[in-house]
N, C-alpha and C positions, 0 to 999 in steps of 0.2 A: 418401131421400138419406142413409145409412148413415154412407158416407163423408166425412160431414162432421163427424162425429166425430171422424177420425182427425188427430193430428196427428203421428204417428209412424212413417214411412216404413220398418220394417220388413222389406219382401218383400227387399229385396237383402242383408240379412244374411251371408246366405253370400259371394254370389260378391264384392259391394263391400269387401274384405281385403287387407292385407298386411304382410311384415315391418315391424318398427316399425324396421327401418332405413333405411328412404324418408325423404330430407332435401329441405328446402324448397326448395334449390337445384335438383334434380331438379323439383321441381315447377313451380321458373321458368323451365326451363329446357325444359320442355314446353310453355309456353304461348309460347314462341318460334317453336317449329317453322316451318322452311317445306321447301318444296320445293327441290331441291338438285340440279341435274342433271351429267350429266358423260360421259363415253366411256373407255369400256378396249382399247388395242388392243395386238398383241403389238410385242417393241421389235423383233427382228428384223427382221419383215418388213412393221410398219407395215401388218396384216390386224387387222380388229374382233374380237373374243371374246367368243363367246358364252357366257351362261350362268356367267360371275365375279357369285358373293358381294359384294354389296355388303349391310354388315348396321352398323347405327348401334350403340355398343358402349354408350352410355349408355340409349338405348331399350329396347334389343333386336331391336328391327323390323330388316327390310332388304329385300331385291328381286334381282334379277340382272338383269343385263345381256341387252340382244335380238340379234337380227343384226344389228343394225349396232352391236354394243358398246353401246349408250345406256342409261341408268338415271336411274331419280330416285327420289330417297331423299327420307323426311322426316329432317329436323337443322337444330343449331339453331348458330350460329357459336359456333367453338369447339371443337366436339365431337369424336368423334377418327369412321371410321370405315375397319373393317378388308375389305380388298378383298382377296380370296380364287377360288383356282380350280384345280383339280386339275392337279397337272404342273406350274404356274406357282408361283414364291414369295412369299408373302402376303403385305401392307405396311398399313401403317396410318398414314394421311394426316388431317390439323384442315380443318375446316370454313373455307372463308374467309368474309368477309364479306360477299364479293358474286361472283359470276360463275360459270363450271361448273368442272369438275374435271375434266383429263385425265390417265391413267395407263397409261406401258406398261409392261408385265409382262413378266421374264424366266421362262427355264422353268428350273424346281427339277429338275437332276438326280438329286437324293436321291431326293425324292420321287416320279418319277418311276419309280426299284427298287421302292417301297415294296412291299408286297404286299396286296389286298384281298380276302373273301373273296365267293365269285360262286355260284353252283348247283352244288352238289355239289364244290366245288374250291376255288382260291386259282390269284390272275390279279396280275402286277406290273401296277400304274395303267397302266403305258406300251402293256400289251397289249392292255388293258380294248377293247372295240368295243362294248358296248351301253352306256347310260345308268346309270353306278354312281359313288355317293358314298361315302365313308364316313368316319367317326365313331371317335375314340379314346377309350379310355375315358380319357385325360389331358383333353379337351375339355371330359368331361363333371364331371369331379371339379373343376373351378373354379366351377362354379356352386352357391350356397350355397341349393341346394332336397334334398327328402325323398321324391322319386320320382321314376321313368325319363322320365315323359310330361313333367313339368314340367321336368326336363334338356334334351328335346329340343327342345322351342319355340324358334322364332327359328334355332337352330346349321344346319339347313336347310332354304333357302326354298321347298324342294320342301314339303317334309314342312306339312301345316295339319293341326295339332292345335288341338281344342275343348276344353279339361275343364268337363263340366256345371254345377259348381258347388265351394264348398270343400269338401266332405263328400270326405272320403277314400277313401270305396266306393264315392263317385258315378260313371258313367258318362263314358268318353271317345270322343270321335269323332276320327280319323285319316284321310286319306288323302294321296296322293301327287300332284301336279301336280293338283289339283281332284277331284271328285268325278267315277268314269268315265262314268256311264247314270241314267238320270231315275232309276233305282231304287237309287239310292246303291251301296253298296258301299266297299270296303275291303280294305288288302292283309293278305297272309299275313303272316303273324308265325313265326317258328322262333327259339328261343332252345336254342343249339348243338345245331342240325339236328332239334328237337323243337317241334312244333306243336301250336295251341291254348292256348299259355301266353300269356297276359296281358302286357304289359308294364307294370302297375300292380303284377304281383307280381315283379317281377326287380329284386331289389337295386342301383342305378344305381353304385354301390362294388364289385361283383362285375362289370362290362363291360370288355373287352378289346377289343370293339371290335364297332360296327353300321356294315354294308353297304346302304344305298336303291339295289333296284334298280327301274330306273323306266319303263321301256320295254316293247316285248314279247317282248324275250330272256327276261324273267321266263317268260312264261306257257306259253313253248317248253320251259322244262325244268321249269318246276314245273307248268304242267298249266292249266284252265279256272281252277282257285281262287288264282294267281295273275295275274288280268287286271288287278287293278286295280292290282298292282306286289309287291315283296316287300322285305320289313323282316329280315335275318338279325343276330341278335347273337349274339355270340360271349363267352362267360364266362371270367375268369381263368382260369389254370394254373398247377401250379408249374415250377419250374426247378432245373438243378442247383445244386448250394451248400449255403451255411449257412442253417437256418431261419433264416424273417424272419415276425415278428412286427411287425401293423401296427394304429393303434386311430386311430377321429377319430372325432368328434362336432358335433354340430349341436346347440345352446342358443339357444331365444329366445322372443320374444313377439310375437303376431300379433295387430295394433288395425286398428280399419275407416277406413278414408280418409274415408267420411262421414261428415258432422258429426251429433253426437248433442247438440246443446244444443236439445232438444225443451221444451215449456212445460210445466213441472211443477209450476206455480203452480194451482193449481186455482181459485180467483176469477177472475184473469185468463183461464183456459181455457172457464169453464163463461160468463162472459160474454159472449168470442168467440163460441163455438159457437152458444149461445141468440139470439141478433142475427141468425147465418148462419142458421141455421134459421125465425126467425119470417119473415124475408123472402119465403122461399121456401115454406116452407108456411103460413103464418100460425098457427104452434104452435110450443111449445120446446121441447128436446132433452130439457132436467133440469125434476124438478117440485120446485123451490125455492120456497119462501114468502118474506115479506119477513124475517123470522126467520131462516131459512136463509141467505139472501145476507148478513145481517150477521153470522151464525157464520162463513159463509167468508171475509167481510173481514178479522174478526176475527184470523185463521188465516193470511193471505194470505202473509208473509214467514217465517212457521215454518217453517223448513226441514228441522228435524226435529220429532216432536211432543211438544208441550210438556203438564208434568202438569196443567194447566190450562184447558190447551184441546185437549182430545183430536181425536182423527179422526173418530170412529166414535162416535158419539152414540146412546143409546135414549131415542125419542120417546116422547110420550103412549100414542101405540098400539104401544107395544112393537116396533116397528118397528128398524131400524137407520139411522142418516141418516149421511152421509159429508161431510165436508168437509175433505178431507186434500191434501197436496201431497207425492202419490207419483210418486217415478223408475220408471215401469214398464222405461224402457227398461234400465235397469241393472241391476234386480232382476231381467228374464226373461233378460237376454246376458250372456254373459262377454264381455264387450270389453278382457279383456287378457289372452289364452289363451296357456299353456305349452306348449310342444313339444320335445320331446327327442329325439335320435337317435344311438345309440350303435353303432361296425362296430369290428370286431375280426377280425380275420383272419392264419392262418398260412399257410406257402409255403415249401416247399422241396424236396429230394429229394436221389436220388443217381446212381450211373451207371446202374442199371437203372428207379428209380423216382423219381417226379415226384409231388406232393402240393401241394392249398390245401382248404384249410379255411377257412370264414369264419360271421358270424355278426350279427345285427346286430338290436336293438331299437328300437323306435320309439312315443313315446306321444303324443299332441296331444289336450288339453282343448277339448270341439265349446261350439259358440255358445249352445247351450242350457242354460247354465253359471249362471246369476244365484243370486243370494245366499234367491229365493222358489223354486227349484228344490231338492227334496229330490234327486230321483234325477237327477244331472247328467250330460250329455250328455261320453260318453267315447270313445276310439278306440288300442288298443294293434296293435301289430303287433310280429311276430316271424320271422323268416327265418333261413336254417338254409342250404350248401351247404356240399358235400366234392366234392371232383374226384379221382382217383387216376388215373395214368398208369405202366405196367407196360411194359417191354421186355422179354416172355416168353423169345423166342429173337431172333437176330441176323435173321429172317425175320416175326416176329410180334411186335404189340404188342398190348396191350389195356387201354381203357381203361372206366373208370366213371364216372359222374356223378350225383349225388342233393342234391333240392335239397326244400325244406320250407320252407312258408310259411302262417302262421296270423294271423288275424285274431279280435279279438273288438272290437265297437264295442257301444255302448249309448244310449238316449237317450230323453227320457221324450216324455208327452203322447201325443196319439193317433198313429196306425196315420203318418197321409204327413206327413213333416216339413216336406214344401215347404209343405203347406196349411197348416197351421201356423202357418209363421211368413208368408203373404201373411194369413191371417185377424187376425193380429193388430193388422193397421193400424185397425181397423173396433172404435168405441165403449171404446176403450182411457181414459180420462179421468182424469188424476191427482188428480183427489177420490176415487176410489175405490179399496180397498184391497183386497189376494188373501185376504186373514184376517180374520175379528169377532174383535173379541176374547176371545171364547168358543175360538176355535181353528177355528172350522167356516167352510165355505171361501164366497164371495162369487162368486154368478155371475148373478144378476138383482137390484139394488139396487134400492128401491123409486123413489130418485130419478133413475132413470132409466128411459127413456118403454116400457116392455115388451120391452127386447132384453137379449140377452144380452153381458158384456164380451169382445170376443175372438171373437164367434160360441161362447163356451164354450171356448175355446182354454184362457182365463188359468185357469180353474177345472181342468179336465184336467190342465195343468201342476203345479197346487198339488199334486193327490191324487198320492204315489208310490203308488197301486195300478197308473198308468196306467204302461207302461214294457215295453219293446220291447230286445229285443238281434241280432247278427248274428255267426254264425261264419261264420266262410271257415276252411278247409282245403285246400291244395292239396301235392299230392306228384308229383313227377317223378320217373323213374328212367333213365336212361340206359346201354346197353351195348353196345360196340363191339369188333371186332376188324379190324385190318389186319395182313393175310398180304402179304410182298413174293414173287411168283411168280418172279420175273426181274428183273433191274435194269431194266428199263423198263416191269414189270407189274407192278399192286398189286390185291387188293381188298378191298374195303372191305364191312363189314354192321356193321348195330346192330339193338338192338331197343331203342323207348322205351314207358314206358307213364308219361299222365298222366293222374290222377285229382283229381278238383277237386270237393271238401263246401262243402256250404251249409244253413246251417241260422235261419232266420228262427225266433225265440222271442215274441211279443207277445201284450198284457192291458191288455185295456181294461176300463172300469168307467164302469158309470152314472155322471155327474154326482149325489153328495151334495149340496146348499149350502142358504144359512140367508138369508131377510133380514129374518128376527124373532126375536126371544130366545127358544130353550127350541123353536123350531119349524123341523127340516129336511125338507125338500122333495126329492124324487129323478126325475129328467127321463133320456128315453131318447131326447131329439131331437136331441143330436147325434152320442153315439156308446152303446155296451150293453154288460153282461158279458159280456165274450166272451173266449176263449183260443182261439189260434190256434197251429200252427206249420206250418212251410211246408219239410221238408227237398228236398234240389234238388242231383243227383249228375253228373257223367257219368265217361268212362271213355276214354282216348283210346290207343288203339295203333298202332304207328307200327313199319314194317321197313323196312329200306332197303338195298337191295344190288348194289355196283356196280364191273367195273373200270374201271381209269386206265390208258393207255396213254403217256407219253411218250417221245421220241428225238429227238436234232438230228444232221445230217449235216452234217461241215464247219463246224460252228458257225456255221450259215446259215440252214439252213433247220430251222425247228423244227415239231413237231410235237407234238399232244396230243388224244385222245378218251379221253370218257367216255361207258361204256353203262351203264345197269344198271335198276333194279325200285322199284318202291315200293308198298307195301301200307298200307293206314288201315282201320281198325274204330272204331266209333263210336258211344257208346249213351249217351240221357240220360235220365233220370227225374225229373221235376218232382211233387210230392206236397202236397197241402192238405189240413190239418183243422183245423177249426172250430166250434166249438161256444159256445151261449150260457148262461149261468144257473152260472157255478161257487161252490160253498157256500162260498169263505173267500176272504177277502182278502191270506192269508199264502201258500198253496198254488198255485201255475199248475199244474195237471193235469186231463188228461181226469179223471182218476178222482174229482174234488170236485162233479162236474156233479150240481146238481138240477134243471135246466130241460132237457126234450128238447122246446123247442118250436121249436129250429130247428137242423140240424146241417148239415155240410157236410164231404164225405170228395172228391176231384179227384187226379186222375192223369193227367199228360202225358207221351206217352214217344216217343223220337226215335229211329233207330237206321240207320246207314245204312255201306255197305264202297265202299271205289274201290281200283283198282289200276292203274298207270301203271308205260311203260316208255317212258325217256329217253336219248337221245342226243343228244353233242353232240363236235364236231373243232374245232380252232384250226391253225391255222398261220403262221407269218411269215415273210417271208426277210428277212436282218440287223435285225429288230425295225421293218423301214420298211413292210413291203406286210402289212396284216392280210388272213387271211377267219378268219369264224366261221359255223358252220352248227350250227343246233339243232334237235332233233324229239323232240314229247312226244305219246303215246299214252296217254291218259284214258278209263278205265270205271267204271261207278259204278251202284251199286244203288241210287239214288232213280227212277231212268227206266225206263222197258220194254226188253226185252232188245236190241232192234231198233233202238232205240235211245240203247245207252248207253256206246257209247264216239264219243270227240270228239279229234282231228287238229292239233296245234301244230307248224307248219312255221315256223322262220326263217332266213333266211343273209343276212350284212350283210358286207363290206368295208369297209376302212380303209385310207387311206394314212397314214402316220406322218413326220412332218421332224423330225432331230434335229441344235441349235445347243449340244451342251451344250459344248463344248470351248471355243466363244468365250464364249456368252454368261451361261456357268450362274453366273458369278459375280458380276454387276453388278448396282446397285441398280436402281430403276427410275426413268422421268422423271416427274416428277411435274408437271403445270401448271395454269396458272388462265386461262382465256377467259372 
């Protein structure tokens, strides 16, 4: 029973976080919650609406609305909550104290114009006929977070985003209305028409604006690898006028919501546990004498250590005996970590050219941070774009985009952080200390019954030989030209290519440690000399080429197809080596190696081309009767030749009703049942 040593709940380190601007009243305010039901119907025609926003503004949680309008929200009285829904104007209604919430909504003319952007094009809301939301980057910039995924949680209740943990290169999970097939899945990502780029690396200061589309108009024009739906953002530009220079910042301190008043009393801890222990095995954790238990009484309320009664005693047998009242949890975590984030950006142009430039740092002090930590647990980032927009001739535009983003993160102890910090719950005991006072490190103390503290964790942490780092490197490049053929004909090609470095650096080292004067001991059980690195590339290219046809007749009936191509190449190279026995403790290279008694060289390589051809027609008459029809042609070199192209058929109608004249300007009713 290991774990009855532990009194230090540890393993949630990471994910249990957050700004230290979380006030108690939030937190009373959560434990109020109830369920909160209500109906949205439209005020016109007194018909239910489906699919309005319903999002609690102090939570962040929300829901939408079903076919018959209904929703239930959790909130707590009092609280405000903003009801939303495309075409319709958004209202923010108080919690009552008791009964449901009815709301009719008028429809937002403005909004209505607005324009969104869809598959290869840009669609006013009012035309839209597949499943499309979209996202400003004004939405995004009021929320006081340091990445795209954490901007868009909660803003829509399509979109379930996971982020794995607080580690800022941790993994995220995304999809759109649930998961599509037992075998997971997840949509496309295109950031300004280029694919494979992360949304961990897209500056949330640099968006102009993200599209969810969520239906299977997606997979009609982007192909098989949009089935599960497609995420497009869309990055600043500049405009004509005077530069404009723009700078903000993010400053602050990230504390754990859970309590850390852990028992750091070492008499009181080793009594506990020894009690818990005899019962259940009929044997004690610590091999204290009666000597022993009166040096820890002795000790009991020192809460630092006094020159008289030290910690770390040398016995008869040269031994080290511990009776100290150590903070392990404070000395191994930063529990009150710095983060900074710095955007800077210019914008402007003139009649032929268009220009943004922008720029933005970002550093956050990681958990692995304590004052017994030499090599602390770090994470900087750096991001870099320029856009340029060129009106070559009164027929031709051209534009560029290049964008640059670099990581370097650090952090010590062995090779997996998660194990890490869940081992550290296991034999952690505030009698015992990371250091003898020799300097030499503590990882089996005599009075404790043959284990190691931490599984050997605490000892790895102590040694900076052990310490691991991470580059990322990503580069986009984007280039486009639009030719106008004819006033009603354009077309449109780019070439993108993105390339994305990764470079894993980590050093490990036998466990050193001491629990006798003048005699160190060196153990390979729980991790070895070893040097590792692990580079990991791919290479993503991207064409895309296609006309636009639009025409209205009579200002009636309008008209718009899009044909054209799209080509992808795609290659990855994953790389490992390994090696054990390096001759110095200053040097990480292969080339110090004296041990060939075990090595390891690993090459994974992925590489695969598709190419697809899309079409798609719109039409309306006076903006009331939609059709849209879409057709995607997908082939792809992972399949046999027989079988590698795949058939995207859609065509959906719409009817349209438009009240804007009477009603675009009234508030809405609000009531309480």
């Amino acid at each position: 029973m290991a774990a009855g040593l532990l009194a230090l709940p540890f393993g949630t380190a990471h994910a249990a976080e957050t700004p230290v601007y979380d006030t108690s009243q939030a937190a009373l305010a959560q434990s109020q919650l109830r369920d909160v039901t209500g109906r949205v119907t439209d005020r016109a025609t007194g018909d239910p609406i489906v699919g309005v926003t319903v999002a609690n503004n102090s939570t962040g949680s929300g829901t939408v609305t079903d076919a018959a309008g209904a929703f239930t929200v959790q909130a707590a009285t009092g609280q405000l909550l903003t009801i939303s829904c495309v075409g319709y104007t958004s209202w923010t209604v108080k919690v009552p104290a008791s009964g449901a919430i009815d709301v009719e909504l008028s429809e937002d003319a403005q909004q209505l114009d607005d324009v969104v952007v869809v598959g290869y094009a840009t669609q006013k809301k009012i035309n839209v006929t597949g499943a499309v939301s979209s996202i400003s980057g004004e939405e995004l910039a009021q929320r006081p977070v340091v990445s795209t995924m954490q901007a868009l949680q909660g803003i829509d209740p399509s979109l379930n985003i996971s982020i794995d943990s607080g580690n800022p290169t941790a993994g995220n999970s995304l999809n759109i209305r649930g998961v599509p097939s037992i075998n997971g899945g997840s949509p496309l990502i295109l950031v300004d028409g280029v694919p494979g780029v992360s949304l961990r690396l897209v500056n949330a200061a640099d968006i102009e604006s993200i599209s969810v589309l969520k239906d299977a108009s997606a997979s009609a024009i982007y192909g098989a690898k949009a089935s599960a739906g497609v995420i497009l953002v869309t990055t600043k530009k500049g405009a004509a006028g005077k530069a404009t220079v723009s700078y903000s910042n993010n400053i602050g301190w990230t504390q754990p919501t859970t309590p850390t008043d852990f028992i750091t009393n070492g008499y009181d801890y080793a009594t506990i546990v020894n009690d818990l222990y005899f019962s259940r095995y009929a044997y004690n954790a610590f091999n204290y004498t009666d000597a022993d238990w009166a040096a820890l009484e002795a000790r009991r309320y020192d809460t630092t250590e006094h020159p008289d009664r030290p910690w770390v005693v040398i016995g008869d047998d040269g031994k080290y005996h511990y009776y100290g009242n150590f903070d392990w949890y404070h000395s191994i975590y930063n529990t009150n970590r710095f983060h900074q984030e710095h955007n800077l950006s210019l914008s402007g142009g003139g009649k032929d050219v268009n220009y943004y430039v922008s720029g933005r740092y970002y550093q956050q002090d990681g958990v692995l941070g304590g004052n017994m930590i030499r090599n602390k647990e770090n994470y900087k980032n750096y991001s870099f774009r320029a856009k340029f927009d060129a009106q070559l001739f009164k027929w031709a535009k051209w534009s560029t985009n290049a964008s640059l983003n670099a990581v370097n993160q650090k952090y010590p102890g062995p090779l997996n952080e998660a194990q890490t910090i869940a081992a550290l719950e296991e034999n952690v005991a505030p009698m015992f200390v990371p250091y003898n006072p020799d300097g030499s490190i503590v990882m089996y103390p005599a009075d404790l019954r043959n284990v190691a503290l931490g599984k050997g964790r605490t000892a790895a942490l102590a040694d900076p030989t052990n310490k691991h780092t991470i580059e990322n490197l990503s580069l986009t490049l984007s280039n486009s030209l639009q030719l106008k053929l004819h006033k009603d004909l354009t077309f449109d090609a780019s070439y993108n290519i993105n390339n994305y470095r990764r470079l894993y650096k980590d050093r490990t080292a036998a466990n050193i440690y001491s629990d006798a004067v003048g005699v160190t001991k060196t153990t390979t059980h729980y991790q070895k000399d070893t040097y590792r690195e692990r580079p990991y590339e791919y290479t993503y290219h991207n064409v895309d080429a296609y006309f636009t046809y639009e025409h209205s007749w009579n200002k009636e009936h309008n008209f718009k197809a899009v044909a054209g191509m799209n080509y992808e190449k795609y290659r990855l190279v994953d790389n490992i080596v390994e090696q054990f026995g390096l001759g110095s403790d200053q040097i990480d290279s292969f080339n110090s190696v004296n041990d060939d008694t075990y090595w390891l060289v690993q090459q994974d390589i992925s590489a695969y081309k598709t190419l697809g051809f899309f079409a798609r027609i719109n039409y309306d008459y006076k903006g009331k009767y939609l059709f849209e029809a879409s057709m995607r042609a997908d082939g792809t070199s992972r399949f046999a030749k027989k079988d590698r192209w795949g058939y995207f058929p859609l065509g959906v109608g719409r009817l349209a009703f438009h009240r804007r004249a009477v009603h675009g300007g009234r508030p809405p009713l609000v009531g309480q049942r």
